[in-house]
C-alpha positions in Angstrom: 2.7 -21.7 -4.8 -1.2 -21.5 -5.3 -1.2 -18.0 -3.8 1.3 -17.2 -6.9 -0.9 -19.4 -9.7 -3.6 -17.6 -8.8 -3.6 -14.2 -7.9 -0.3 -12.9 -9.1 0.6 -14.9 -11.9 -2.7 -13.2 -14.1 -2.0 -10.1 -13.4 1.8 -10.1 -14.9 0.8 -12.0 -17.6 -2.3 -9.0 -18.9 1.3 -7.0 -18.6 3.2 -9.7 -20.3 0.3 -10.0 -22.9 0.8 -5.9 -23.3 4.2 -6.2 -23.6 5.3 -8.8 -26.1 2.2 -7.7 -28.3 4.0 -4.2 -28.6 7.7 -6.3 -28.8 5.9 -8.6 -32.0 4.6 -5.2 -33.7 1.1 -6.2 -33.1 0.6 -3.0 -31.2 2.3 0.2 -31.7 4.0 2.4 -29.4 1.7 4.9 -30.4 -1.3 2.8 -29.7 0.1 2.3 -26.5 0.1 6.0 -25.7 -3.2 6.8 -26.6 -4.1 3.4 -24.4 -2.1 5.2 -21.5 -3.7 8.4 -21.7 -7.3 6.7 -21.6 -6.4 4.6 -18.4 -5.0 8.0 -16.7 -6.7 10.8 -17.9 -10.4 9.0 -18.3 -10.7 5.8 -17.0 -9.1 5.2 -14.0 -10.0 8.5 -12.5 -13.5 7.2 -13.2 -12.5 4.4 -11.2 -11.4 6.7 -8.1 -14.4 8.7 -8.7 -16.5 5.8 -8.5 -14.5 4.2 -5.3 -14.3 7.4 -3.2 -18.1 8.3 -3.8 -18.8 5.0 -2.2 -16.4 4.7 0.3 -17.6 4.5 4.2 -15.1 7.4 5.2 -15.8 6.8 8.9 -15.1 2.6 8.8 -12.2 3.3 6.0 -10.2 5.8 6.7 -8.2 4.5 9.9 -5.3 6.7 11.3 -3.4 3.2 12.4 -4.2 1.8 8.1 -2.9 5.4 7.2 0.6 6.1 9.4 1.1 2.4 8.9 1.5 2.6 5.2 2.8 6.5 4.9 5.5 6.1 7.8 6.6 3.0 5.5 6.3 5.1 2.8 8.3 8.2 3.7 11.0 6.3 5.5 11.4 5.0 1.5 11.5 8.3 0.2 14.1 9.5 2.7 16.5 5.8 2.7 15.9 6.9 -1.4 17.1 10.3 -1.4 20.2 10.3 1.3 21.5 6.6 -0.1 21.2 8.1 -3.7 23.2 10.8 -1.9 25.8 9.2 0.5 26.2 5.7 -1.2 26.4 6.8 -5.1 27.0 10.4 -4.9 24.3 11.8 -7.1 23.8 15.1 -6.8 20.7 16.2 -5.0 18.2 16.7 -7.9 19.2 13.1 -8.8 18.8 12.5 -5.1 15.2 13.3 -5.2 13.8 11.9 -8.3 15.4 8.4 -6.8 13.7 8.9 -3.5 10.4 9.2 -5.1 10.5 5.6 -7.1 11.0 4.7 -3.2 8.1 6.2 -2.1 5.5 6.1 -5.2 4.4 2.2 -4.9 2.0 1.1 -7.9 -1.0 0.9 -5.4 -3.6 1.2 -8.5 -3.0 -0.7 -11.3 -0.7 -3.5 -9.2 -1.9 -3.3 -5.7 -5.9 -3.2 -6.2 -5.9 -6.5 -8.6 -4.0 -8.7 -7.1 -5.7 -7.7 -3.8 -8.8 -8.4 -5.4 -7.6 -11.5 -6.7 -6.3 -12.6 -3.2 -8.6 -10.9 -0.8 -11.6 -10.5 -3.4 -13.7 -7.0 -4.3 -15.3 -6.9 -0.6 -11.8 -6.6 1.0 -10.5 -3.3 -1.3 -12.2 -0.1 0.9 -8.7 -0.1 2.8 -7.0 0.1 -0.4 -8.7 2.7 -1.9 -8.3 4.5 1.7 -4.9 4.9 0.9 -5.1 5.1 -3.0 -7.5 8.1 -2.1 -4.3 10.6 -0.9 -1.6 8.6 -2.8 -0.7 10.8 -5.3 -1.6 14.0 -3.7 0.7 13.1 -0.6 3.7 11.6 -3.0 3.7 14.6 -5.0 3.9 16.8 -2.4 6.4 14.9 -1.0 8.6 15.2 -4.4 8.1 18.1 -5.8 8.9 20.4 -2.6 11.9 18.2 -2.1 13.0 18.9 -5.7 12.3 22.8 -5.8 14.6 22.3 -2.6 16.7 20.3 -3.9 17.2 22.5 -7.0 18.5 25.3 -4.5 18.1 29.1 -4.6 14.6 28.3 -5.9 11.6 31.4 -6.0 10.7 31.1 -2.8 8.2 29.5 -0.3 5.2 31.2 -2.6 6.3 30.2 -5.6 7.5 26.4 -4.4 4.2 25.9 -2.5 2.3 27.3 -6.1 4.6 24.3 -7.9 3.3 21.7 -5.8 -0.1 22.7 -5.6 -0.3 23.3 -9.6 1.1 19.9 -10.2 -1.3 18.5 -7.7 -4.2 19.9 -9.4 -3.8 19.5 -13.0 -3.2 15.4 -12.3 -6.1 13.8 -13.8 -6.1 11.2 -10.7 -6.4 13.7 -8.1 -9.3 15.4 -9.9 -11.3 11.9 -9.9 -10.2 11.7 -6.2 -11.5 15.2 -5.1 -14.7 15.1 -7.0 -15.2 11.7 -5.4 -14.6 13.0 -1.5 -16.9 16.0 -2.8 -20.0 13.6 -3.6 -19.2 11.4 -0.3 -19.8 14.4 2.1 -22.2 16.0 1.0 -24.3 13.4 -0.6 -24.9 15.4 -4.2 -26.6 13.5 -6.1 -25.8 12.5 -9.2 -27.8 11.1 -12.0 -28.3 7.3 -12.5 -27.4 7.4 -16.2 -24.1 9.6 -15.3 -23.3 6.9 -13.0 -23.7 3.6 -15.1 -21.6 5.4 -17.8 -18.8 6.2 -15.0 -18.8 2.6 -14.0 -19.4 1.4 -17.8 -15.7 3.2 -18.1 -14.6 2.2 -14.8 -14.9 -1.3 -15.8 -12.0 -1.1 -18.0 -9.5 0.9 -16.2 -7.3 -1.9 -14.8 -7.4 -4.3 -17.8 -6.4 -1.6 -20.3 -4.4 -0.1 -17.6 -2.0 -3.0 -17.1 -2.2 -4.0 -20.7 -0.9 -0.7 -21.4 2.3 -0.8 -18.7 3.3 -4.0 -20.5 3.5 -2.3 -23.2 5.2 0.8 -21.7 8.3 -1.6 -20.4 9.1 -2.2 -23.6 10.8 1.3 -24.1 12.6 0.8 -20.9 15.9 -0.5 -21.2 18.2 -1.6 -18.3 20.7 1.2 -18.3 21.8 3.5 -15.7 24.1 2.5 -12.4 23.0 -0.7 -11.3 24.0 -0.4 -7.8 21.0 2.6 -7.5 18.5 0.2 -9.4 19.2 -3.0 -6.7 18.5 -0.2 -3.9 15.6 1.6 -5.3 14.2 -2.3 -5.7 15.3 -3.6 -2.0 13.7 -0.3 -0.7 10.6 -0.6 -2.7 9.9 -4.5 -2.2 11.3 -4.8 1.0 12.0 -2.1 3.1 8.7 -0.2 2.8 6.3 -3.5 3.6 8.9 -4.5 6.2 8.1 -0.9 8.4 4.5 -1.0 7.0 3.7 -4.3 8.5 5.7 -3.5 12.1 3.7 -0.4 12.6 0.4 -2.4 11.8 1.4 -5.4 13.7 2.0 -2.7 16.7 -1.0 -0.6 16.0 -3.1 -4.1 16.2 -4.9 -2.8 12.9 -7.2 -5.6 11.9 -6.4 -8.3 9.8 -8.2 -6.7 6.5 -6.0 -3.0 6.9 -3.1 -5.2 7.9 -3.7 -7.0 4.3 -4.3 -3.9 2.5 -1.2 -1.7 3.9 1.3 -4.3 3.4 0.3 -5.6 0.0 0.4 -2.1 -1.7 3.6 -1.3 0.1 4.9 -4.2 -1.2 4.5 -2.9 -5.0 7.2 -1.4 -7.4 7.0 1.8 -8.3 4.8 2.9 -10.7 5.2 4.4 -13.5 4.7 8.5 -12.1 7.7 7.6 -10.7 9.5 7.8 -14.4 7.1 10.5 -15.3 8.2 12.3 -12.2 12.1 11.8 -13.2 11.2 12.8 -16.6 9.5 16.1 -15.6 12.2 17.5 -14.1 14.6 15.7 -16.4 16.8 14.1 -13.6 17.6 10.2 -13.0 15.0 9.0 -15.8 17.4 5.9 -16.6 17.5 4.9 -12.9 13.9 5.7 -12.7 13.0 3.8 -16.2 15.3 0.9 -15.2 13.7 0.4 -11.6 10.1 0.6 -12.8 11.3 -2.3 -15.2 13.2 -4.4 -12.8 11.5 -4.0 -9.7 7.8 -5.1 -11.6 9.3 -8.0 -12.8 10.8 -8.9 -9.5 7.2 -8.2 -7.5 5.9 -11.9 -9.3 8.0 -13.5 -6.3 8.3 -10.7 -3.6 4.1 -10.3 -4.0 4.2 -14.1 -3.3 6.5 -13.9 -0.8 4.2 -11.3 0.8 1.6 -13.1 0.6 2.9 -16.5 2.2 3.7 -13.4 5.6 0.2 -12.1 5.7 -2.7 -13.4 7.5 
């Protein structure tokens, strides 16, 4: 119960905060837009920026930490897309969007805090190992299942120039890219640039999770229910449950093992909406399970918790 006092229980209530300021008409919908776009389009990249520039590539970046939490992650996306297809009978462009809130965990604004908070800011390199492909592996993942999924598409040219122009024009994997860039080849970059990325940095997750309180708000509970429970067993469960046998069999060390699990065990975020919303296909399932799944993570990241080392 400490575990939940402690490290979870803060972090949901910044989002509670976020939300019932926005419910009360103490911050506008509006407001929270232009909050949103800060924390994704400035600050957090900032923060990936500033993580990947730093980041011992050779201690962090272990293959066991990586297939651990992506084999988790995919097995998500696929129990997603064919139970969306064979238990509810969606049709496949549905299919996909509801495979992707199964494999896009909130490993930034939920996973790196309450790591933090349980693990503290020494134990986060494995997180931002896997933070550092997230999004480019997700929406790769995604958005050529979609352009398949939408059938008789352009092409393998024009799919692959989809993905790759979707890739490239996300604000995160910019931050992420320039990041790797300064890692490897040790570019140096100016001490007053640097305190100003941090100086914004610094704010990213506050703000962030502020913001996605106030975000829920607009989110109702509607859509089929059924598909909402299973995009939230998937999420919470299933994808931690592989995650942690393939690092329990890999004998990845106890901070990885940490690390993987916890940001497996997050809801989806909330790309997963904007994902449904792009291509205009499941966006009340999406919505709905970016609602409920968040609130359920206050036990489930306990639970997870109490399991890990």
């Amino acid at each position: 119960m400490g575990a939940l006092i402690q490290v979870v229980l803060p972090v949901f209530l910044v989002i509670a905060f976020g939300y019932v300021a926005v419910v009360r008409g103490l911050f506008s919908e509006s407001g929270v837009d232009g909050l949103m776009r800060y924390t994704q389009k400035f600050a957090i990249p900032c923060l990936l920026f500033s993580a990947i520039a730093k980041l011992d590539l050779s201690a962090s970046f272990d293959l066991r930490l990586l297939t651990s939490f992506y084999v988790g992650a995919v097995s998500g996306f696929a129990l997603g897309l064919f139970g969306a297809r064979y238990l509810f009978g969606r049709p496949w462009e549905d299919c996909a969007a509801i495979g992707f809130c199964c494999l896009f965990s909130n490993s930034l604004l939920l996973g790196v805090p309450i790591s933090e908070r349980a693990y503290g800011a020494a134990s986060l390199s494995s997180n931002f190992a896997i933070i550092s492909i997230h999004a480019p592996f997700c929406y790769l993942i995604g958005i050529t299942a979609m352009e398949i999924a939408r059938g008789g598409g352009a092409g393998v040219i024009a799919t692959s120039r989809s993905v790759l122009r979707a890739m490239f024009s996300n604000a995160l994997v910019i931050g992420i890219a320039l990041g790797a860039i300064v890692n490897l080849t040790g570019l140096p970059v100016p001490a007053a640039v640097t305190a100003a990325v941090e100086l914004i940095a610094r704010s990213a997750l506050p703000a962030a999770l502020f913001g996605l309180g106030g975000v829920l708000v607009r989110y109702r509970p509607e859509g089929d229910m059924r598909a909402i429970a299973f995009v939230t067993v998937v999420a919470l469960i299933v994808h931690p449950s592989i995650t942690y046998a393939l690092a329990a069999w890999f004998d990845l060390p106890q901070q990885g093992l940490r690390a993987a699990v916890l940001t497996a065990s997050m809801p989806p975020g909330v790309n997963a909406y904007v994902f449904a919303d792009m291509y205009g296909r499941a966006r009340r399932v999406a919505a709905s399970s970016v609602l409920f799944a968040t609130a359920a993570t206050v036990i489930t990241a306990w639970a997870w918790l109490q399991i890990l080392p």
